[in-house]
N, C-alpha and C positions, 0 to 999 in steps of 0.2 A: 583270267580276265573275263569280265565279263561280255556279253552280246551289243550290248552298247558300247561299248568303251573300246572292241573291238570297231565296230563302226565309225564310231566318232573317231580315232587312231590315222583309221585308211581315209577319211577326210581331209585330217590335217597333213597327211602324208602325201595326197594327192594336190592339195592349194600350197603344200610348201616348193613342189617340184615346178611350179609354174608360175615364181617370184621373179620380179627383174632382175635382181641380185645372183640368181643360180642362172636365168636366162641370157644377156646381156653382154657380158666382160668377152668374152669369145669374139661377136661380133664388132664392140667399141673398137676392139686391138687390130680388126683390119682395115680401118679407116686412116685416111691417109693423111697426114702431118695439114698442118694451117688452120682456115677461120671452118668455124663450126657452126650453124644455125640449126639450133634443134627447135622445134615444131612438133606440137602433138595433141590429141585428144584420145580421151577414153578413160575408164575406171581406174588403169593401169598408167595412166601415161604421169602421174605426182613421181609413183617408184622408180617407175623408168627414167623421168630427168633427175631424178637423186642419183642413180647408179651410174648416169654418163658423166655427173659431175664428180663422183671419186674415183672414178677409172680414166677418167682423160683431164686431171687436175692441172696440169699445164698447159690445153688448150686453150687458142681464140676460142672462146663457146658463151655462149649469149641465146635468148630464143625466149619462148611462152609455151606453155602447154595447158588445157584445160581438161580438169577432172571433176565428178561428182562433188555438192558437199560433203566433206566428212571423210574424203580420200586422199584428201592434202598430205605432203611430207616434206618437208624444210628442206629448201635448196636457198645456191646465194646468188648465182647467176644465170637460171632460167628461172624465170617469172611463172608463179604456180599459181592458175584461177580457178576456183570452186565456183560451179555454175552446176544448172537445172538438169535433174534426169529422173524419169524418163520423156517428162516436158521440160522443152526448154526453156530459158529464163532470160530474164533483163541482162544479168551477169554475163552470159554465155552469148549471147548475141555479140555486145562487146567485145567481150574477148576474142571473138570468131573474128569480126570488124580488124581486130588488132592483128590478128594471127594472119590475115591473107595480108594488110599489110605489110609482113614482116617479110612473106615468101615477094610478095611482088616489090620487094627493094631488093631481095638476091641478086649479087653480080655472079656474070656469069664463070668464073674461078674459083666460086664460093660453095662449101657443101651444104645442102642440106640435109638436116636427120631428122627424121620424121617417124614418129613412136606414137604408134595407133593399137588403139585395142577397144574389145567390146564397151558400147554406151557412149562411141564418139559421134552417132548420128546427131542425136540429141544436142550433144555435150557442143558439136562443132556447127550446129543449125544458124543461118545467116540465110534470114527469108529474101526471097525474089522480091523486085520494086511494085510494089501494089498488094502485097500480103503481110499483115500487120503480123506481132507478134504474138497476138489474141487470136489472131485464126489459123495462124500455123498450130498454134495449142487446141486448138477444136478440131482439126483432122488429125494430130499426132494422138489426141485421146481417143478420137475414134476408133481408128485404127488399132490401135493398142489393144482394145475390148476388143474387139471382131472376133477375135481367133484367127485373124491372117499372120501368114508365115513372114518372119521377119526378111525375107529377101523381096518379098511381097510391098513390105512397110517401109524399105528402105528405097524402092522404087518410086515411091511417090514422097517420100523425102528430095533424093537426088534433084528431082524436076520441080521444086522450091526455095534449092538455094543457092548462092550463091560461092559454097566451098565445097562441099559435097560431090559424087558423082565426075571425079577428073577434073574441077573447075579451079583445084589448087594447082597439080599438076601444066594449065595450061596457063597460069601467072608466075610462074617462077622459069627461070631463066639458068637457073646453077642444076647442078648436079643432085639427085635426090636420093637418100637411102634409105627407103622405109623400112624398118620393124615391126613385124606385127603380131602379138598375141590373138589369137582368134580365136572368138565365143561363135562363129558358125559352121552348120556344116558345109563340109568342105571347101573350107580356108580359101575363099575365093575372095583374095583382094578387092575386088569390085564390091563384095558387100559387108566386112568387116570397117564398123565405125563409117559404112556405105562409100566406100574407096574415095577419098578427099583427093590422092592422087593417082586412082586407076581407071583406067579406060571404062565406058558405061555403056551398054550395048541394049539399053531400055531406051524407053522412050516415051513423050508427052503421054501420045495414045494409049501405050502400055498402063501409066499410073492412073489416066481417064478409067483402065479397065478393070483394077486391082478395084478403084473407089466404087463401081458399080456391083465387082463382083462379092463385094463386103457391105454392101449397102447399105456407105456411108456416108454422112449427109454433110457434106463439105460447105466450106462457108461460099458466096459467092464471089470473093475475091478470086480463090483456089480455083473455081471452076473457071472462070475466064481467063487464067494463066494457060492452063493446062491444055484446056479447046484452043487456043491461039496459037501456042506450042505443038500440039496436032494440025493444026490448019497450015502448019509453016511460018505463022508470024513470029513465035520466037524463036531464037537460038536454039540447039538441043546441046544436050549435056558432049564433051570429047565421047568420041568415038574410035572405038580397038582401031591401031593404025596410023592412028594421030600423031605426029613428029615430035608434038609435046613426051611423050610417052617412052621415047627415046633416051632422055634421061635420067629415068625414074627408075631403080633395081629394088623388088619389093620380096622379104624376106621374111617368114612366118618364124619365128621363132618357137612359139609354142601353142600346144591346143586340144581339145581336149584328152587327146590319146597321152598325150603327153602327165598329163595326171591320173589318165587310168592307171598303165605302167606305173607310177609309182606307188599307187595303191594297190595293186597288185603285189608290186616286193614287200608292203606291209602285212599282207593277207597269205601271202607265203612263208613271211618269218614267223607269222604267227602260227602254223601248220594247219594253215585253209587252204585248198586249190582255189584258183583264182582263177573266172572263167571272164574274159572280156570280151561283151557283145556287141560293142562300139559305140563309135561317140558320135554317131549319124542320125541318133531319133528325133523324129517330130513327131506331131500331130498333138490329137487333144489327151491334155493330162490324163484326163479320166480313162478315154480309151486308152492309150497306150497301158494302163495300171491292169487292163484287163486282160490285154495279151501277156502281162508276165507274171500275173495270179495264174495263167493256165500253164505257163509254164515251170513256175515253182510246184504247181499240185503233180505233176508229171514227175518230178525231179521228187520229191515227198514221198511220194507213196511207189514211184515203179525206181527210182536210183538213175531213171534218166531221162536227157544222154549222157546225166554226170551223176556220181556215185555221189553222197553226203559224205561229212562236211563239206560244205562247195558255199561258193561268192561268188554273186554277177554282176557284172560291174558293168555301167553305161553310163554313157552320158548324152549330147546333141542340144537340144533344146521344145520341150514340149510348148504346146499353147494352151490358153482359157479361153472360153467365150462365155463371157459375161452375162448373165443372164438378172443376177443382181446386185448390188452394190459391192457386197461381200468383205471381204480381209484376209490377206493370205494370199501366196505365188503359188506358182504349178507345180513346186515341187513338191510342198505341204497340200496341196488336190491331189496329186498321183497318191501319195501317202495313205491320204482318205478313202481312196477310191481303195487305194489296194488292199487295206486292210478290213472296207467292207469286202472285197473280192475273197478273199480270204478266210473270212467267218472265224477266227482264233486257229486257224491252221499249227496245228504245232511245232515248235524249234522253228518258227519261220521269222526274222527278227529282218528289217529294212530302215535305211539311212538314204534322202534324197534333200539334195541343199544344192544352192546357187554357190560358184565358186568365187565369186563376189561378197559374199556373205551379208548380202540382201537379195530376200527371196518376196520378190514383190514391191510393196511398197512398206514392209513393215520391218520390224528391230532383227529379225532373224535370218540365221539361213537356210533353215530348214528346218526339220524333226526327223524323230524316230520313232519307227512304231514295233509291237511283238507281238505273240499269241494272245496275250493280255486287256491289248487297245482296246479292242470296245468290250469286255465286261466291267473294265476299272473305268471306261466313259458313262456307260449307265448304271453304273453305281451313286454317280454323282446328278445324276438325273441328265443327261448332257445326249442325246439321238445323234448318233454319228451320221445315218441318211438325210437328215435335215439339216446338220451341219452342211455338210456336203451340198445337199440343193440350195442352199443360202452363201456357197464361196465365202464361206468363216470355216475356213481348213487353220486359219490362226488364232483364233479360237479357242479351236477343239484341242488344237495339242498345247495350248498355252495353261489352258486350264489342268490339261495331265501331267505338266509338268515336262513333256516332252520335246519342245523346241529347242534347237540347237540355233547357239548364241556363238558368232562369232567377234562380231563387226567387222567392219570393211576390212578384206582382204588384200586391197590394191591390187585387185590383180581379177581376170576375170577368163575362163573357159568354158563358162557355161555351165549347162546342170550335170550333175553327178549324182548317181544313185549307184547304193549296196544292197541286194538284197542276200542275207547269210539266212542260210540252209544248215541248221544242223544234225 
């Protein structure tokens, strides 16, 4: 087999172990007999109301869910809306409008199920009275570019809107049972899909602090929400504690470890050690490709702290800051980054894709790079470091032929990378 097809393998092996379908049935079976209101948003939440409607096929169950376009999957009795990511949309406002409606008619005998997963910040956006839907999309893009951490980004989402941040949570009146697949680190309900029904321990000031310290230039609506909410005039988001919260049993089903692991058992059937370094990274794409260039040349030429053939496996979620208009997501920059880091390193062969199978804004979900990358790019006349200062990392490997094509995975843990060692 070859270096690729080994990569590509431990990908599919890793987005198959974190499907609703293999997630899901376990916990549907402990939910207790009667009416069902299922509720969701996120990349993941189409598969997920498909899989609660052929494991509990004779329940009361009725509900809405809203996911990306192009994430959709045929159901007959929860209602599937395709809305805007990673700005939000016309569609998705709507459906959000619809979606709190549905929890603020809950009686209180009635369950709720609530299937959340990464890209519900977005997906579930219902702006605050006085912030149009044109300016929630001017600080959501802002943001976005900065290079702030999405726990960051989701703070000053929470204090915008109106479902976000515990605000479902404290309009429903039944019993609630979140699911959660989670794209961040450390699977803190509070910031996957920006906790719609968990408690939120930020505040006005807080996301006042985020937009200064990313110095971003917020519409003036935004800024006089926000200073009002700091000054006491408005409401703050439920806070840890809150009796709404009492209700609410919030249960991570899967994340990114949960896909390392099973690319790992791919990378062991194949007679690779498989070393997992976690699914905790942040920072900037570029930097993080440099810490594990120095770590692969260590592992290359001295065997450690691991002998060859060896596999590293991570995931978490890096960031960009945008410096030009560019094309291509961070997993396609680390790529770039690493294999200028690299220089044609020998037997050193890496796979980094979104387990959403959109990495960025564009058709892919990643690529692969080898010792090869940049002699077979300047052959073709194509500067890997100017790629790279230009964020046309999709570009660069589109034109080598390199980009890994999946389409929507429905389903989402965030970034995954292989670097094989042989």
């Amino acid at each position: 087999m070859s270096p690729r097809d080994l990569l590509v393998g431990g990908f599919h092996a890793a987005v198959d172990a974190v499907q609703a379908d293999v997630l899901l049935p376990p916990h549907l079976a402990a939910l207790k007999p009667g009416r069902l209101l299922v509720v969701g948003a996120g990349k993941a939440a189409a598969a997920m109301a498909a899989c609660v409607e052929a494991h509990r096929p004779d329940a009361d169950l009725s509900g809405l869910v809203i996911t990306r376009h192009g994430h959709g999957a045929p159901t007959r009795r929860i209602k599937v809306v395709e809305a805007g990511h990673p700005l939000p949309d016309a569609s998705g406002l709507e459906a959000a409008q619809r979606l709190l409606d549905l929890v603020r008619g809950a009686a209180v005998n009635d369950q709720v199920l609530a299937l959340l997963s990464g890209g519900g910040s977005s997906l579930l956006s219902l702006p605050v009275a006085g912030v149009s839907l044109v300016e929630l999309q001017a600080v959501t893009r802002g943001l976005l570019s900065s290079g702030a951490q999405i726990a960051e980004i989701n703070t000053v989402r929470k204090h915008l809107s109106g479902t976000l941040g515990g605000h479902l949570a404290a309009a429903c009146e039944a019993q609630v049972t979140a699911l959660l697949i989670s794209d961040v680190t450390g699977d803190d309900p509070a910031v996957i899909a920006s906790g719609p029904f968990a408690p939120d321990a930020s505040t006005h000031a807080d996301a006042l602090d985020v937009l200064e310290r990313w110095n971003i230039v917020a519409p003036a609506s935004v800024l006089r929400h926000l200073q009002a909410g700091a000054a006491g005039e408005r409401q703050e988001t439920p806070k840890p504690g809150a009796a709404c919260f009492r209700r609410v049993e919030h249960r991570i089903v899967a994340n990114g470890r949960t896909a390392l692991l099973a690319a790992a058992g791919h990378f062991q059937a194949c007679g690779i050690r498989p070393v997992i370094l976690g699914d905790t990274y942040t920072g900037e794409a570029r930097e993080v490709a440099q810490v594990y260039a120095a770590l692969v040349r260590e592992i290359r030429q001295h065997g450690n702290p691991w002998p060859t053939p060896v596999v590293l496996l991570s995931g978490g979620e890096t960031s960009v800051t945008l410096t030009r208009k560019g094309r291509g997501g961070r997993n396609a920059e680390f790529l770039l980054a690493l294999a200028l880091a690299l220089n044609g390193l020998a037997e050193v062969h890496a796979l980094a894709a979104d387990t959403d199978g959109i990495d960025g804004s564009e058709d892919n979900a990643g690529a692969v790079v080898g010792p090869d990358t940049l002699t077979r790019a300047a052959s073709l006349g194509i500067a890997a470091r100017a790629s790279l200062a230009e964020h046309d990392s999709h570009g660069f490997f589109s034109a080598l032929g390199d980009l890994v094509i999946t389409g929507p995975t429905r389903t989402n843990v965030n970034d995954f990378r292989a670097i094989l060692i042989l």
